[in-house]
C-alpha positions in Angstrom: 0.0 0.0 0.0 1.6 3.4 -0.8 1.5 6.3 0.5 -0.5 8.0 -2.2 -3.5 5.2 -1.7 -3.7 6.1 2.0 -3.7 10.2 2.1 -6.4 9.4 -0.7 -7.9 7.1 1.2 -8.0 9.3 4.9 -9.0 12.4 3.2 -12.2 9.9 1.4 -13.1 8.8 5.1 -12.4 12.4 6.4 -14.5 14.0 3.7 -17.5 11.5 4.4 -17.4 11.9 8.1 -17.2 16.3 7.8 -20.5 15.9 5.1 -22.3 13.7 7.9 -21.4 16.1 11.0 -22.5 18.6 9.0 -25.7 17.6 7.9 -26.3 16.8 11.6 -25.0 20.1 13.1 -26.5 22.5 10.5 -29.3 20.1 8.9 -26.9 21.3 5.6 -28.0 18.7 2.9 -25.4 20.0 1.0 -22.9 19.3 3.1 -24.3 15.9 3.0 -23.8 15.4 -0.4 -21.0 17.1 -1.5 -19.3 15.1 1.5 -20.9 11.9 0.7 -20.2 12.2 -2.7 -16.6 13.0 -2.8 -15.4 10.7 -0.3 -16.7 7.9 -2.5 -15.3 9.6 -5.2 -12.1 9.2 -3.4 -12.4 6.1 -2.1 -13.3 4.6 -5.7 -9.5 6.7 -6.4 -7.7 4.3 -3.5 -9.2 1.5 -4.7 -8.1 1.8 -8.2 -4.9 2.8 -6.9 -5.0 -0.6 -5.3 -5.7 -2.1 -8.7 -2.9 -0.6 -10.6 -4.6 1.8 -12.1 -2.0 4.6 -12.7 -5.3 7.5 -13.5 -6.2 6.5 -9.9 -3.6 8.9 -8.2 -4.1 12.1 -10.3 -8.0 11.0 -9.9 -7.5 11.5 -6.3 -5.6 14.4 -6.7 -7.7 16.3 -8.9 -10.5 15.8 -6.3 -8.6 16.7 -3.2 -7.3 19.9 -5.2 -11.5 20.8 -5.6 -12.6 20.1 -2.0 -9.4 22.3 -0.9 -10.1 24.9 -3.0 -13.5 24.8 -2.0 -12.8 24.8 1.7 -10.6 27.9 1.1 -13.3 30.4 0.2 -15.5 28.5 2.7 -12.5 29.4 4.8 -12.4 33.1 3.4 -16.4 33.5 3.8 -16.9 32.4 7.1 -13.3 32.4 9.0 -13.7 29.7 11.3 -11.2 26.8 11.6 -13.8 24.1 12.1 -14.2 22.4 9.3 -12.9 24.7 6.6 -9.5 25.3 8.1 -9.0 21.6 9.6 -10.2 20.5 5.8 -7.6 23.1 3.9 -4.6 21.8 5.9 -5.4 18.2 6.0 -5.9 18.4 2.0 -3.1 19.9 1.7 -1.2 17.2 3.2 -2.5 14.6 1.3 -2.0 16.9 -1.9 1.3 17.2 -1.1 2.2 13.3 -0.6 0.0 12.8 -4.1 2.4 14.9 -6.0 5.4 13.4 -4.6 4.1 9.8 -5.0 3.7 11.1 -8.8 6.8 12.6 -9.5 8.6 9.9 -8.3 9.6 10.6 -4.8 8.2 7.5 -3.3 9.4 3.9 -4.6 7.1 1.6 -3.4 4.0 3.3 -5.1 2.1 2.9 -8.5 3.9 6.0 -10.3 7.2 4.1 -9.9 
Protein backbone atom coordinates (compact mmCIF):
# COMPACT_ATOMS: atom_id res chain seq x y z
CA UNK A 1 0.00 0.00 0.00
CA UNK A 2 1.62 3.39 -0.76
CA UNK A 3 1.49 6.30 0.50
CA UNK A 4 -0.51 8.04 -2.19
CA UNK A 5 -3.48 5.21 -1.69
CA UNK A 6 -3.66 6.07 2.03
CA UNK A 7 -3.70 10.21 2.10
CA UNK A 8 -6.42 9.36 -0.70
CA UNK A 9 -7.94 7.11 1.19
CA UNK A 10 -7.99 9.29 4.87
CA UNK A 11 -9.01 12.44 3.24
CA UNK A 12 -12.16 9.89 1.45
CA UNK A 13 -13.07 8.84 5.09
CA UNK A 14 -12.43 12.40 6.39
CA UNK A 15 -14.52 13.95 3.75
CA UNK A 16 -17.53 11.49 4.39
CA UNK A 17 -17.36 11.89 8.07
CA UNK A 18 -17.22 16.30 7.76
CA UNK A 19 -20.54 15.91 5.05
CA UNK A 20 -22.27 13.74 7.90
CA UNK A 21 -21.38 16.11 11.01
CA UNK A 22 -22.51 18.64 9.04
CA UNK A 23 -25.73 17.63 7.94
CA UNK A 24 -26.26 16.80 11.56
CA UNK A 25 -25.00 20.10 13.11
CA UNK A 26 -26.50 22.46 10.53
CA UNK A 27 -29.29 20.08 8.89
CA UNK A 28 -26.88 21.29 5.65
CA UNK A 29 -27.96 18.73 2.94
CA UNK A 30 -25.43 19.96 0.96
CA UNK A 31 -22.92 19.34 3.14
CA UNK A 32 -24.32 15.92 2.97
CA UNK A 33 -23.80 15.41 -0.43
CA UNK A 34 -20.98 17.14 -1.52
CA UNK A 35 -19.29 15.08 1.52
CA UNK A 36 -20.95 11.85 0.69
CA UNK A 37 -20.19 12.17 -2.67
CA UNK A 38 -16.60 12.96 -2.76
CA UNK A 39 -15.38 10.67 -0.30
CA UNK A 40 -16.65 7.90 -2.50
CA UNK A 41 -15.28 9.57 -5.23
CA UNK A 42 -12.07 9.15 -3.37
CA UNK A 43 -12.44 6.08 -2.13
CA UNK A 44 -13.25 4.63 -5.66
CA UNK A 45 -9.54 6.68 -6.41
CA UNK A 46 -7.72 4.31 -3.52
CA UNK A 47 -9.23 1.47 -4.73
CA UNK A 48 -8.06 1.79 -8.18
CA UNK A 49 -4.88 2.78 -6.93
CA UNK A 50 -4.98 -0.58 -5.29
CA UNK A 51 -5.74 -2.07 -8.72
CA UNK A 52 -2.88 -0.58 -10.55
CA UNK A 53 -4.58 1.75 -12.12
CA UNK A 54 -2.04 4.59 -12.72
CA UNK A 55 -5.30 7.47 -13.52
CA UNK A 56 -6.18 6.55 -9.92
CA UNK A 57 -3.61 8.88 -8.22
CA UNK A 58 -4.14 12.08 -10.27
CA UNK A 59 -7.97 11.05 -9.88
CA UNK A 60 -7.54 11.46 -6.32
CA UNK A 61 -5.57 14.35 -6.70
CA UNK A 62 -7.73 16.32 -8.91
CA UNK A 63 -10.52 15.76 -6.26
CA UNK A 64 -8.62 16.71 -3.23
CA UNK A 65 -7.27 19.88 -5.22
CA UNK A 66 -11.50 20.81 -5.64
CA UNK A 67 -12.57 20.15 -2.04
CA UNK A 68 -9.39 22.32 -0.85
CA UNK A 69 -10.13 24.86 -3.02
CA UNK A 70 -13.52 24.85 -1.96
CA UNK A 71 -12.80 24.78 1.72
CA UNK A 72 -10.56 27.93 1.13
CA UNK A 73 -13.30 30.42 0.16
CA UNK A 74 -15.46 28.52 2.69
CA UNK A 75 -12.50 29.38 4.85
CA UNK A 76 -12.41 33.13 3.41
CA UNK A 77 -16.42 33.50 3.77
CA UNK A 78 -16.88 32.45 7.08
CA UNK A 79 -13.30 32.39 9.03
CA UNK A 80 -13.74 29.68 11.28
CA UNK A 81 -11.21 26.84 11.56
CA UNK A 82 -13.80 24.12 12.07
CA UNK A 83 -14.24 22.42 9.32
CA UNK A 84 -12.89 24.68 6.63
CA UNK A 85 -9.52 25.32 8.10
CA UNK A 86 -9.03 21.64 9.60
CA UNK A 87 -10.25 20.48 5.82
CA UNK A 88 -7.59 23.10 3.95
CA UNK A 89 -4.57 21.77 5.89
CA UNK A 90 -5.44 18.19 6.05
CA UNK A 91 -5.94 18.39 2.00
CA UNK A 92 -3.12 19.90 1.68
CA UNK A 93 -1.15 17.24 3.20
CA UNK A 94 -2.47 14.65 1.29
CA UNK A 95 -1.97 16.89 -1.88
CA UNK A 96 1.34 17.23 -1.08
CA UNK A 97 2.22 13.30 -0.62
CA UNK A 98 -0.05 12.83 -4.10
CA UNK A 99 2.42 14.95 -5.97
CA UNK A 100 5.42 13.37 -4.62
CA UNK A 101 4.11 9.81 -5.01
CA UNK A 102 3.69 11.09 -8.76
CA UNK A 103 6.75 12.62 -9.53
CA UNK A 104 8.60 9.88 -8.29
CA UNK A 105 9.57 10.55 -4.83
CA UNK A 106 8.25 7.53 -3.31
CA UNK A 107 9.36 3.94 -4.58
CA UNK A 108 7.13 1.65 -3.38
CA UNK A 109 4.00 3.34 -5.14
CA UNK A 110 2.13 2.92 -8.46
CA UNK A 111 3.90 6.01 -10.30
CA UNK A 112 7.19 4.15 -9.93
Amino acid sequence: MSLGMIATLLYGVLAIVGGIVGYKKAQSKISLIAGVSSGILLLVAALGQAQGWEWALIFALVISVVLVLAFVGRYVKTRKFMPSGLMVILGMVAIAVMVYQIIGGFNTGLMV
